[in-house]
C-alpha positions as a Markdown table, in Angstrom:
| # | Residue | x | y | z |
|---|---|---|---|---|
| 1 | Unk | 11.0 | -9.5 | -5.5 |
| 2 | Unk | 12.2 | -13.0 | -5.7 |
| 3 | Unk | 15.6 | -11.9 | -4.0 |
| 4 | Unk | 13.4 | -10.1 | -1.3 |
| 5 | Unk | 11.2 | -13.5 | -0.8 |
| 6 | Unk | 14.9 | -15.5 | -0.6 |
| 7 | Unk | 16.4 | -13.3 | 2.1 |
| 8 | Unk | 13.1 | -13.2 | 4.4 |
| 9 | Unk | 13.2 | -16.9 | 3.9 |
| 10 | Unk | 16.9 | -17.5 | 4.6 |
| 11 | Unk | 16.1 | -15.1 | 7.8 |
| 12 | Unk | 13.8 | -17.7 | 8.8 |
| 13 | Unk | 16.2 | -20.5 | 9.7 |
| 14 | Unk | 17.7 | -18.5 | 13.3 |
| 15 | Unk | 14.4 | -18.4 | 14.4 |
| 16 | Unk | 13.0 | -22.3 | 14.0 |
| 17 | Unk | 12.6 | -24.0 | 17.3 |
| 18 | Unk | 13.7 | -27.5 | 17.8 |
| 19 | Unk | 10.4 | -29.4 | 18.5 |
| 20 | Unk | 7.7 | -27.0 | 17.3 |
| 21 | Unk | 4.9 | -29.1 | 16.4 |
| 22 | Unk | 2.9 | -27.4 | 13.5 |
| 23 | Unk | -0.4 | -27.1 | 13.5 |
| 24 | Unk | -1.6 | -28.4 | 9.9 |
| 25 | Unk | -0.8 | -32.1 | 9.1 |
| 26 | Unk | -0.1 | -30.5 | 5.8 |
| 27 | Unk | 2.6 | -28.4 | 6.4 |
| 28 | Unk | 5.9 | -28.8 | 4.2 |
| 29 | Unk | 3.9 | -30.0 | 1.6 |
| 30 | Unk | 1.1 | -27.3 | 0.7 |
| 31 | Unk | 2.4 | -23.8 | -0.1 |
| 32 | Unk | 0.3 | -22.2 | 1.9 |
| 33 | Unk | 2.0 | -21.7 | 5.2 |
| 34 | Unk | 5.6 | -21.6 | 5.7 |
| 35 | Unk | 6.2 | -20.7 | 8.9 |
| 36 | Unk | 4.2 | -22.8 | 11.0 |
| 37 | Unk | 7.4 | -24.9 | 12.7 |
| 38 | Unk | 8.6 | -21.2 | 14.3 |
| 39 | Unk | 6.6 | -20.1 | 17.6 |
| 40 | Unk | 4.7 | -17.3 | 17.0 |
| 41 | Unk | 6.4 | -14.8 | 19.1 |
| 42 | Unk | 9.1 | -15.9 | 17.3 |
| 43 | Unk | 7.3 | -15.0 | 13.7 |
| 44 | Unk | 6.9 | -11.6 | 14.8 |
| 45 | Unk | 10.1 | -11.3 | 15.6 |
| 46 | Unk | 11.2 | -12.2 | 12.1 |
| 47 | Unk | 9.0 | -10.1 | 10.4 |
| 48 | Unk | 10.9 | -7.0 | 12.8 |
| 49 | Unk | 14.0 | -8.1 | 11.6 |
| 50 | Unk | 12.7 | -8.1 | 7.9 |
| 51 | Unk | 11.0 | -5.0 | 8.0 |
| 52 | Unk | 14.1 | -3.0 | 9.6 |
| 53 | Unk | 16.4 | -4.8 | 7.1 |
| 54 | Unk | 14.2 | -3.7 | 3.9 |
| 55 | Unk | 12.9 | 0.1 | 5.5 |
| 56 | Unk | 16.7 | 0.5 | 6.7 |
| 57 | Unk | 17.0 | 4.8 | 6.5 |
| 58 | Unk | 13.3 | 5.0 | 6.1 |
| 59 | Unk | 11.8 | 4.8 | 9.3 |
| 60 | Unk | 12.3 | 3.1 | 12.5 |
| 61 | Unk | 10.5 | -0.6 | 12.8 |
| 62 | Unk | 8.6 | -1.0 | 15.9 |
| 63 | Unk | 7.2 | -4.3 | 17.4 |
| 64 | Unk | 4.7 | -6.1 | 14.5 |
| 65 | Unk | 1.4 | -6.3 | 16.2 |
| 66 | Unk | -0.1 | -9.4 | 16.7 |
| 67 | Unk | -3.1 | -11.2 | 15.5 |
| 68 | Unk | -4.7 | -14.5 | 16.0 |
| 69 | Unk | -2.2 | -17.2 | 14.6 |
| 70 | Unk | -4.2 | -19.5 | 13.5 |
| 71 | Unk | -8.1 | -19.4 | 12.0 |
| 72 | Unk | -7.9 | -16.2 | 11.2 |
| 73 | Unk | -8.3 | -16.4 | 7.5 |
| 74 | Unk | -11.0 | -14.9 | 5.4 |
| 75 | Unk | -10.7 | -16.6 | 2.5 |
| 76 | Unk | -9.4 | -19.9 | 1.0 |
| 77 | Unk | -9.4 | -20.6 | -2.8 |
| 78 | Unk | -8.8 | -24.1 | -3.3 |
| 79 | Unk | -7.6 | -25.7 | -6.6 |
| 80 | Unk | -9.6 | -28.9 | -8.5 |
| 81 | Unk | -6.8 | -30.6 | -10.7 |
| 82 | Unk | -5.1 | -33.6 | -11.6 |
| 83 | Unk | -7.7 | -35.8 | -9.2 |
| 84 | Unk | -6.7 | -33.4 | -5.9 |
| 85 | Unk | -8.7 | -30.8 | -4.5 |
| 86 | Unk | -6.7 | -28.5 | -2.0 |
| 87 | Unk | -3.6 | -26.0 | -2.6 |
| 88 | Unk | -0.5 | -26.1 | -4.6 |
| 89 | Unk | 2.4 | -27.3 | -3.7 |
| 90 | Unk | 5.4 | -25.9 | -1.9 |
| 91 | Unk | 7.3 | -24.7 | -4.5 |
| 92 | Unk | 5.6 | -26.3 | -7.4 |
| 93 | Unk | 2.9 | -24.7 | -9.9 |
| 94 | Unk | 2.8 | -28.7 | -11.2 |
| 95 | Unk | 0.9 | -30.3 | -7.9 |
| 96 | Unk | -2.2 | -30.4 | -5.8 |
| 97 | Unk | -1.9 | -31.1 | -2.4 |
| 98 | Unk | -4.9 | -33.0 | -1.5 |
| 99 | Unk | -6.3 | -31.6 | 2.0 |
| 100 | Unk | -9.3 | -31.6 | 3.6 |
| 101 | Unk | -9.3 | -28.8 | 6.0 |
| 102 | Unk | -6.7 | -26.1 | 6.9 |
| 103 | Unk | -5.6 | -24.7 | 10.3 |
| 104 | Unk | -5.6 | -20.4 | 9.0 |
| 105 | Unk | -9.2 | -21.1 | 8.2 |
| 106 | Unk | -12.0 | -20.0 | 10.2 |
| 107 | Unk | -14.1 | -22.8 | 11.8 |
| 108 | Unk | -17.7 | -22.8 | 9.5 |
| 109 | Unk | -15.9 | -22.5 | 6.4 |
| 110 | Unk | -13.6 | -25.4 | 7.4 |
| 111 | Unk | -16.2 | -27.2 | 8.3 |
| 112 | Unk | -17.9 | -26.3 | 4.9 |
| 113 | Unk | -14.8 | -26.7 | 3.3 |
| 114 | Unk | -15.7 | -30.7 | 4.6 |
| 115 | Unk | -18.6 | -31.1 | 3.6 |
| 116 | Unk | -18.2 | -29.9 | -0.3 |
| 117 | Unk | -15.2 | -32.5 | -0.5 |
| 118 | Unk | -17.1 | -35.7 | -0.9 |
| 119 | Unk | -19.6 | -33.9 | -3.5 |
| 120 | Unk | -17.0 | -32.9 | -5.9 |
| 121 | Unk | -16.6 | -36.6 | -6.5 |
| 122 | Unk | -17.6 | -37.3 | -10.3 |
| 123 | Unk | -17.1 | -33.4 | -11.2 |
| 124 | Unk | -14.2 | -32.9 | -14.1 |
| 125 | Unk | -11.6 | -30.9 | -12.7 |
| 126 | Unk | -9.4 | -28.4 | -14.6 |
| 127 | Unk | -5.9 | -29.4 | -15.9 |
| 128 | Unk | -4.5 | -25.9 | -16.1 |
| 129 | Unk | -1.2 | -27.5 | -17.3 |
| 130 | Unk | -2.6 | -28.2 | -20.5 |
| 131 | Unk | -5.9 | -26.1 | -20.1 |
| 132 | Unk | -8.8 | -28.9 | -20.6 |
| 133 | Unk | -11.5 | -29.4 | -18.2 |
| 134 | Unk | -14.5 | -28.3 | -16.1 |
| 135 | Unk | -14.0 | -26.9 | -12.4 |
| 136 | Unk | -11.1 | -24.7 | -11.7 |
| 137 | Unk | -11.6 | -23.0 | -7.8 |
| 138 | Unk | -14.0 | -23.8 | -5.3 |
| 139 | Unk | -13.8 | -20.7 | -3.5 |
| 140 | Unk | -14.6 | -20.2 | 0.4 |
| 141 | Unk | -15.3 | -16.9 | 2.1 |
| 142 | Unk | -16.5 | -16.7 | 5.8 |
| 143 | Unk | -17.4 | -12.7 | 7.2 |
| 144 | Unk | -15.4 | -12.9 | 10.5 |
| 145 | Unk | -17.5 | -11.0 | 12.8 |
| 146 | Unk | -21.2 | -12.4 | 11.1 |
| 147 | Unk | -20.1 | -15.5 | 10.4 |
| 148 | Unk | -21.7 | -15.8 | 7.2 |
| 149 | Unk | -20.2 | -18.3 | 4.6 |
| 150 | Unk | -19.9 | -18.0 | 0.8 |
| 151 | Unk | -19.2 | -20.4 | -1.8 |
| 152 | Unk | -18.3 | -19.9 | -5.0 |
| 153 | Unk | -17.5 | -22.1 | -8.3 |
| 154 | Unk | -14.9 | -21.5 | -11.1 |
| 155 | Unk | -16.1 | -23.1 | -13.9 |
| 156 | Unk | -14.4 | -23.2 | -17.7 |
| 157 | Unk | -17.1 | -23.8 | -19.6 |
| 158 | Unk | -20.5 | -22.3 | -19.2 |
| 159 | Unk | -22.6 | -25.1 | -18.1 |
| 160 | Unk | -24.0 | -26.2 | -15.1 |
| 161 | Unk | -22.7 | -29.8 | -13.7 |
| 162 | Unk | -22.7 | -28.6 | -9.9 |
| 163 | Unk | -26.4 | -29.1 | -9.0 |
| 164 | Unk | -26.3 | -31.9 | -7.1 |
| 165 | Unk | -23.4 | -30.4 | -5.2 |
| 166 | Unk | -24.8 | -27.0 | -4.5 |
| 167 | Unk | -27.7 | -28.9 | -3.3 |
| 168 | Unk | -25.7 | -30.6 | -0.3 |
| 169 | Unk | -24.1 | -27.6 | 0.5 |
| 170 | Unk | -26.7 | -24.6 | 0.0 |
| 171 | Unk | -28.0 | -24.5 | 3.8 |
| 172 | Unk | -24.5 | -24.6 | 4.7 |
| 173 | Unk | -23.8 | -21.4 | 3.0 |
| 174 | Unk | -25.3 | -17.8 | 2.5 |
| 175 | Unk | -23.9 | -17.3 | -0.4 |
| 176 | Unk | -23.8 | -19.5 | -3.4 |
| 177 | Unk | -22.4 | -18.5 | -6.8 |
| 178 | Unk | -21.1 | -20.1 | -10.4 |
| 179 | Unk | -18.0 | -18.2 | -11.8 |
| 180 | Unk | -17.0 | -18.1 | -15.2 |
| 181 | Unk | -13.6 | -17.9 | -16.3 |
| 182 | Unk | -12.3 | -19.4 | -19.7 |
| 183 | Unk | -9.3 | -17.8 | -20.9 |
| 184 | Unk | -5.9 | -19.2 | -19.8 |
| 185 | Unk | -5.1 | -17.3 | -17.2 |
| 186 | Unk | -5.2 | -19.2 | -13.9 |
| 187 | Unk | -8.1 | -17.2 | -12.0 |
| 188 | Unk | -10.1 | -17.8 | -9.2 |
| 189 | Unk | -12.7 | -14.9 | -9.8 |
| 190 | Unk | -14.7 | -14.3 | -13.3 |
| 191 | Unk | -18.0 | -13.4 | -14.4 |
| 192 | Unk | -20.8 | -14.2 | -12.3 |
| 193 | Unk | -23.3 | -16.6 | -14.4 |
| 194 | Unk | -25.4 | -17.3 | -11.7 |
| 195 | Unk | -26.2 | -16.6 | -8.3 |
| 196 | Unk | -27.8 | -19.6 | -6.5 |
| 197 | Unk | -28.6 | -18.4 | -3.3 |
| 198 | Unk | -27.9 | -14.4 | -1.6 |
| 199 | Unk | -24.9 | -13.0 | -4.2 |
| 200 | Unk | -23.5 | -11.9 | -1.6 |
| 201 | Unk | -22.2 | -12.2 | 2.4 |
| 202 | Unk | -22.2 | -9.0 | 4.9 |
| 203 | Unk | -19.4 | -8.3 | 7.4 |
| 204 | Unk | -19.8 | -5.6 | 10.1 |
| 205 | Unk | -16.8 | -3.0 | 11.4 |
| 206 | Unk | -17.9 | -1.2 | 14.6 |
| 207 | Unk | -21.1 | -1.2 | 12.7 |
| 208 | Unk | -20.4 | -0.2 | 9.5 |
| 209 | Unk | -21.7 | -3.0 | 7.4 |
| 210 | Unk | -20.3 | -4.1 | 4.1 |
| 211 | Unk | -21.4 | -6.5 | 1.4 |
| 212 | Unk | -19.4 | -8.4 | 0.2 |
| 213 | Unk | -19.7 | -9.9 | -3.7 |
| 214 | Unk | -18.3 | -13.1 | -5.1 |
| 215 | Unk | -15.4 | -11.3 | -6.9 |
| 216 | Unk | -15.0 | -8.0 | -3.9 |
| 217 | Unk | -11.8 | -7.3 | -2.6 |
| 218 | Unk | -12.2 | -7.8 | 1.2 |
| 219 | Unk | -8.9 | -7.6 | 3.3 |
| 220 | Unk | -8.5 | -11.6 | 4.9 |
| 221 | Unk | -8.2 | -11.0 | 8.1 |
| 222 | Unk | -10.8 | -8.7 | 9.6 |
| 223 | Unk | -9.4 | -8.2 | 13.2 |
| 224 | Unk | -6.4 | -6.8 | 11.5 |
| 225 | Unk | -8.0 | -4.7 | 9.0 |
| 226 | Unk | -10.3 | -3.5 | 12.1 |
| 227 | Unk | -7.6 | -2.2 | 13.8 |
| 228 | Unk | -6.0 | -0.8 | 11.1 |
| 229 | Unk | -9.2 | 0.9 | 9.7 |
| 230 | Unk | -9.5 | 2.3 | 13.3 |
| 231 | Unk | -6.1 | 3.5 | 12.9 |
| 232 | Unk | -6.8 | 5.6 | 9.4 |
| 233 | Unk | -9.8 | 7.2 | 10.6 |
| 234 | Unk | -7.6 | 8.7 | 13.5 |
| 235 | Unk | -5.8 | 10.3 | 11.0 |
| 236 | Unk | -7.9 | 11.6 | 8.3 |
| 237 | Unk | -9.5 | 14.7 | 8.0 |
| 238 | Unk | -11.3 | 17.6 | 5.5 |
| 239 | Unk | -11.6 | 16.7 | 2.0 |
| 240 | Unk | -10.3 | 12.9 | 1.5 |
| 241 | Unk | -9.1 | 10.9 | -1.2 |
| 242 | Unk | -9.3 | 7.3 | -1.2 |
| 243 | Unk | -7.1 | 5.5 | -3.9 |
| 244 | Unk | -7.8 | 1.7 | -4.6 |
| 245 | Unk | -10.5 | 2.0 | -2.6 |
| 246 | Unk | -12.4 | -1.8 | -3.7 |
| 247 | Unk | -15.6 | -2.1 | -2.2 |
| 248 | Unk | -15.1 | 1.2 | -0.1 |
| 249 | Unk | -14.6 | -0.1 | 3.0 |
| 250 | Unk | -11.9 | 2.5 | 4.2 |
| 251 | Unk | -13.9 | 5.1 | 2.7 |
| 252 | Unk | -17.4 | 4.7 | 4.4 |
| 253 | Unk | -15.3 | 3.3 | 7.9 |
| 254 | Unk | -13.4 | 6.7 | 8.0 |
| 255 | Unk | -15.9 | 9.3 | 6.3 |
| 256 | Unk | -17.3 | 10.4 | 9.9 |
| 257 | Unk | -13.9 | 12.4 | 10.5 |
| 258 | Unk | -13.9 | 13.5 | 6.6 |
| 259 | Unk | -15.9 | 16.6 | 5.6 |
| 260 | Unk | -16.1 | 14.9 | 2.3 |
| 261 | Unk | -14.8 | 11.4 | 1.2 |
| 262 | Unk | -14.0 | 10.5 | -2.5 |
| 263 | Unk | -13.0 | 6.7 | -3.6 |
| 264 | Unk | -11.3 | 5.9 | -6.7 |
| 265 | Unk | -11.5 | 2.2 | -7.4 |
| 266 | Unk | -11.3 | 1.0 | -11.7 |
| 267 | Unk | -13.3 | -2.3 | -11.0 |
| 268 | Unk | -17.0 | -1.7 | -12.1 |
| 269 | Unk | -18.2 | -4.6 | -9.3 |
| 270 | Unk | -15.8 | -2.8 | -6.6 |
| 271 | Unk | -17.6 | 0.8 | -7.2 |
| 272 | Unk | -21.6 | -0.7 | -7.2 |
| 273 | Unk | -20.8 | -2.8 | -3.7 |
| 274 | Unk | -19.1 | 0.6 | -3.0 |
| 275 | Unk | -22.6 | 2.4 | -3.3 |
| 276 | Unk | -24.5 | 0.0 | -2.5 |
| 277 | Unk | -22.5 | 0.0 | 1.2 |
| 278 | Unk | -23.0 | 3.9 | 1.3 |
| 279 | Unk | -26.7 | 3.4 | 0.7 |
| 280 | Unk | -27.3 | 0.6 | 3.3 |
| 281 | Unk | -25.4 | 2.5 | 6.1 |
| 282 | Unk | -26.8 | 5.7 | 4.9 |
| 283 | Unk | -23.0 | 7.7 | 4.6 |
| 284 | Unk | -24.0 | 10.6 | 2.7 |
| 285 | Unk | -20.6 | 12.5 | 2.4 |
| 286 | Unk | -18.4 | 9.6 | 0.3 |
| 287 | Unk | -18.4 | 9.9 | -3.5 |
| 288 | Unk | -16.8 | 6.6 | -5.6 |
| 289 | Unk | -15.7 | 7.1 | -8.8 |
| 290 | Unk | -15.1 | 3.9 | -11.3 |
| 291 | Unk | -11.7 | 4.8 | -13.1 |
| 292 | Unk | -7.9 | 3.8 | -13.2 |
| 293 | Unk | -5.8 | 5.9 | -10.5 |
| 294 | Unk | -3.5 | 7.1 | -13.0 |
| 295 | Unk | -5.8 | 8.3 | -15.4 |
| 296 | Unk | -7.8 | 10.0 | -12.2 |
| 297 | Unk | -4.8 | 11.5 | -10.8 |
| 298 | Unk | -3.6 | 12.9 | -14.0 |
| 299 | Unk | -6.8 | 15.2 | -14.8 |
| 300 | Unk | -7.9 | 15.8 | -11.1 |
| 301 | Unk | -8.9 | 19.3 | -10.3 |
| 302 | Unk | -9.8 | 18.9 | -6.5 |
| 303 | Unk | -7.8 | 20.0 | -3.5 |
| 304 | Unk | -7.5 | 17.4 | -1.2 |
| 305 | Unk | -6.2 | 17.8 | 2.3 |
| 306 | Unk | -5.7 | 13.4 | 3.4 |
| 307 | Unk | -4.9 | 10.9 | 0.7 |
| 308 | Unk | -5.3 | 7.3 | 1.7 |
| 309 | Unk | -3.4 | 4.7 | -0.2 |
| 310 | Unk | -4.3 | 0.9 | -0.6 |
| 311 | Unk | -2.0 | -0.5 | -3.2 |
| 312 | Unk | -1.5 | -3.6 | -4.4 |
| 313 | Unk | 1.1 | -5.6 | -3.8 |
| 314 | Unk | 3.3 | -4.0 | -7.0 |
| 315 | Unk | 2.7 | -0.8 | -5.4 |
| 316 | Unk | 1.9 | 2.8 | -7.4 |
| 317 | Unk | 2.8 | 3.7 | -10.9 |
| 318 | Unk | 5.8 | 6.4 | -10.4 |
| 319 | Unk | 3.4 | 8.4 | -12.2 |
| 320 | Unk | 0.5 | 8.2 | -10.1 |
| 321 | Unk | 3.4 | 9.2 | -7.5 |
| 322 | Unk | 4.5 | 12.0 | -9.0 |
| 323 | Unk | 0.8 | 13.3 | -9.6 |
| 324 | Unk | -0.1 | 13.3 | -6.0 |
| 325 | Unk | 3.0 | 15.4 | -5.1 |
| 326 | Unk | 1.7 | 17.5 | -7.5 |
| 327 | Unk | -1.7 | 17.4 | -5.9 |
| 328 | Unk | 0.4 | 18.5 | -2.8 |
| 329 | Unk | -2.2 | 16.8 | 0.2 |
| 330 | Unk | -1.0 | 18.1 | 3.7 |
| 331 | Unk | -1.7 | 14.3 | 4.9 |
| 332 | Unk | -1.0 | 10.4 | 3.1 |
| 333 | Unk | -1.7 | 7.2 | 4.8 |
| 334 | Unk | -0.4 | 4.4 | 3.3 |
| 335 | Unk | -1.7 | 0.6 | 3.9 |
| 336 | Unk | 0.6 | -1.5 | 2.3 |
| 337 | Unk | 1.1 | -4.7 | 2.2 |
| 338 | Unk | 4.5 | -5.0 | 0.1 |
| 339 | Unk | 7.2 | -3.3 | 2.6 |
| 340 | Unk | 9.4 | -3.3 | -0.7 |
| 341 | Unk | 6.9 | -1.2 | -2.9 |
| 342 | Unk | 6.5 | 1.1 | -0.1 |
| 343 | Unk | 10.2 | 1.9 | 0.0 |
| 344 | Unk | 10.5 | 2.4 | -3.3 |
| 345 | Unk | 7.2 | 5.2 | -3.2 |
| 346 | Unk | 7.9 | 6.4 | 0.0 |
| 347 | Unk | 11.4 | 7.2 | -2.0 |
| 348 | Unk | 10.1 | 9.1 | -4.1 |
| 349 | Unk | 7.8 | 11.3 | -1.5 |
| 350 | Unk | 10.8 | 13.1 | -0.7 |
| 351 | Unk | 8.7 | 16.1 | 0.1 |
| 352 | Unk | 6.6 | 14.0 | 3.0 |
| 353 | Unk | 8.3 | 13.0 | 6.0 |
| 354 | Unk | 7.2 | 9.7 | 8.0 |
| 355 | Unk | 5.3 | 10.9 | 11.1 |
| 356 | Unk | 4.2 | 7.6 | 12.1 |
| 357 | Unk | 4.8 | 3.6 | 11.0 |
| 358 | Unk | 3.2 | 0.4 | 12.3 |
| 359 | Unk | 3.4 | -3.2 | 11.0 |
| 360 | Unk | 0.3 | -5.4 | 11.7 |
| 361 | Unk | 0.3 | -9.2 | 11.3 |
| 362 | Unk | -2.1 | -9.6 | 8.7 |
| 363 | Unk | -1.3 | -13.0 | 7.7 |
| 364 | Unk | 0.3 | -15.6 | 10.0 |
| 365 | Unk | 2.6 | -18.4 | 9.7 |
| 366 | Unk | 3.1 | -17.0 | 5.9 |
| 367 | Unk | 6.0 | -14.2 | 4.9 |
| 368 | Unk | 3.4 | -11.1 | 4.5 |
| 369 | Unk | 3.4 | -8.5 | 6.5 |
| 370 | Unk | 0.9 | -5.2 | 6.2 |
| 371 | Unk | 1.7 | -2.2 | 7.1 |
| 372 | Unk | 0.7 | 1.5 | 7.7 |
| 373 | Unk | 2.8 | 4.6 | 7.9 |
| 374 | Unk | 1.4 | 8.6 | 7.8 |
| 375 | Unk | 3.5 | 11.2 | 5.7 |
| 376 | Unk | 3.0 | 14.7 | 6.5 |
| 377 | Unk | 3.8 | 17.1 | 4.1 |
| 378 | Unk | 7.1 | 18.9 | 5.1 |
| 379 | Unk | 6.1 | 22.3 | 6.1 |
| 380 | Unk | 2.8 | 21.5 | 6.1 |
């Protein structure tokens, strides 16, 4: 992976432009963006190049579609150590980068973002060098076509210290909560002690509307993921199997053209916001099941004619490859956003040949690219 990262990165050099201006007053410094002194029609161009370099004999590599560059970004989870409140360093774990807005942010939750700052004054921060302290993440999540805001706390110990701070920010939000996580891994998501205000923020895909909890996987750029959800529901069809399906957002967007849709997701919160979505926009025909894909794989039963696949970014256990050859669907779409892990799968699919591939700038001005590619079974 590291090699991978290297090489896109040393790729980047032929395409910076003398006198690019970036956008963020930050850049160089915070490790969020690295890209933002190349033009964006340059970007996508490098992210071609990248794409046909690492998919080389897999499929051909088409022009990456584009997205808003900047502002796009669902969701921001900024780091309170060592005095600093902002994002880590590029190329250090060590520092903070102290920042009090940032340009791939949408607008409310920038301006959020602004006023939280000044209230975090006087509220320990977490040293997660030596593993002492209070506040870990302040999280921000803005629903890109409601424009409802969420904010959430990661807290180490379970106490309260933030009421004077969620009371200068609650009517900016509409959704408040206090996360819990006190172990030493560095997390921005935990158990949820307390729900100040809704629990929860709604986004809406050609009317499909999903709630979305503090600790929900929700892709971060939904004009993207609209247009790549579009995309999979073109393609699936009869019985459907949805692996990694988080909150069932692919499911219940695609289960019109399914006969019957089935989501397999192992997080408990994922598969209750799952139903809960099916329930509010009354899909009666999708099923989610709480398990790990492997173990579901393994002891499924069930013909399925369209697999959907939603990885993440270290791709599928070769066993839960070799169990869906085995299950022998006529039909797999793949949403990935690790070209490499895709490769390595789609390797190992040696019985599906690529009928289609497109790349979709999910995440601009960074190295990530997403991408979707339908197999067909050969013979099929």
């Amino acid at each position: 992976m590291k090699k991978n990262k290297a090489r896109f990165l040393a790729l980047a050099e032929k395409y910076r432009d003398v006198g690019i201006a970036p956008a963020c007053e930050y850049f160089g410094r915070c490790g969020g963006c690295r890209f933002q002194d190349i033009a964006y029609d340059n970007q996508l161009l490098l992210k071609r190049e990248y794409l046909a370099e690492i998919l080389n004999g897999v499929c051909d590599v088409g022009a990456v579609r584009p997205s808003s560059p900047l502002h796009y970004r669902n969701r921001m989870d900024f780091v309170t150590a060592f005095g600093n409140i902002g994002l880590r360093k590029s190329g250090s774990h060590r520092h903070v980068v102290d920042i009090d807005s940032c340009a791939i942010m949408q607008q409310k939750s920038n301006d959020a973002f602004r006023a939280l700052r000044p209230l975090l004054a006087g509220i320990e921060d977490y040293n997660y060098l030596r593993h002492t302290g209070y506040l870990r993440y302040a999280v921000l999540r803005q629903a890109r076509f409601t424009g409802q805001v969420m904010v959430n706390f990661v807290i180490a110990e379970r106490e309260n210290r933030l009421r004077h701070v969620i009371s200068g920010i609650v009517d900016r939000a509409d959704s408040v909560s206090i996360l819990l996580s006190d172990g030493l891994a560095d997390l921005s998501f935990g158990e949820v002690i307390e729900d100040v205000k809704g629990g929860a923020i709604e986004e809406i895909f050609d009317g499909i509307r999903f709630a979305i909890a503090p600790n929900s996987f929700f892709q971060s750029n939904s004009e993207v993921a609209l247009e790549m959800y579009r995309r999979i529901r073109e393609e699936v069809s009869g019985n459907v199997l949805d692996l990694y399906s988080g909150v069932g957002s692919i499911s219940l967007f695609a289960a019109a053209r399914a006969d019957r849709m089935t989501g397999v997701e192992m997080l408990a919160e994922g598969v209750a916001m799952a139903n809960r979505n099916r329930e509010a926009n009354g899909i009666m025909n999708a099923d989610f099941i709480c398990a790990d894909v492997l173990d579901f794989v393994k002891h499924n039963e069930t013909r399925f004619d369209t697999v959907v696949l939603d990885p993440p970014r270290s791709g599928m256990n070769p066993r839960v490859v070799r169990y869906i050859r085995q299950m022998a669907p006529g039909k797999i779409v793949y949403m990935s956003c690790n070209p490499v892990t895709f490769r390595d799968d789609c390797a190992l699919l040696d019985e599906y040949a690529m009928q289609s591939f497109e790349a979709f700038d999910m995440f601009p001005q960074t190295p990530h690219i997403e991408t979707l590619a339908v197999l067909r079974r050969r013979g099929a």
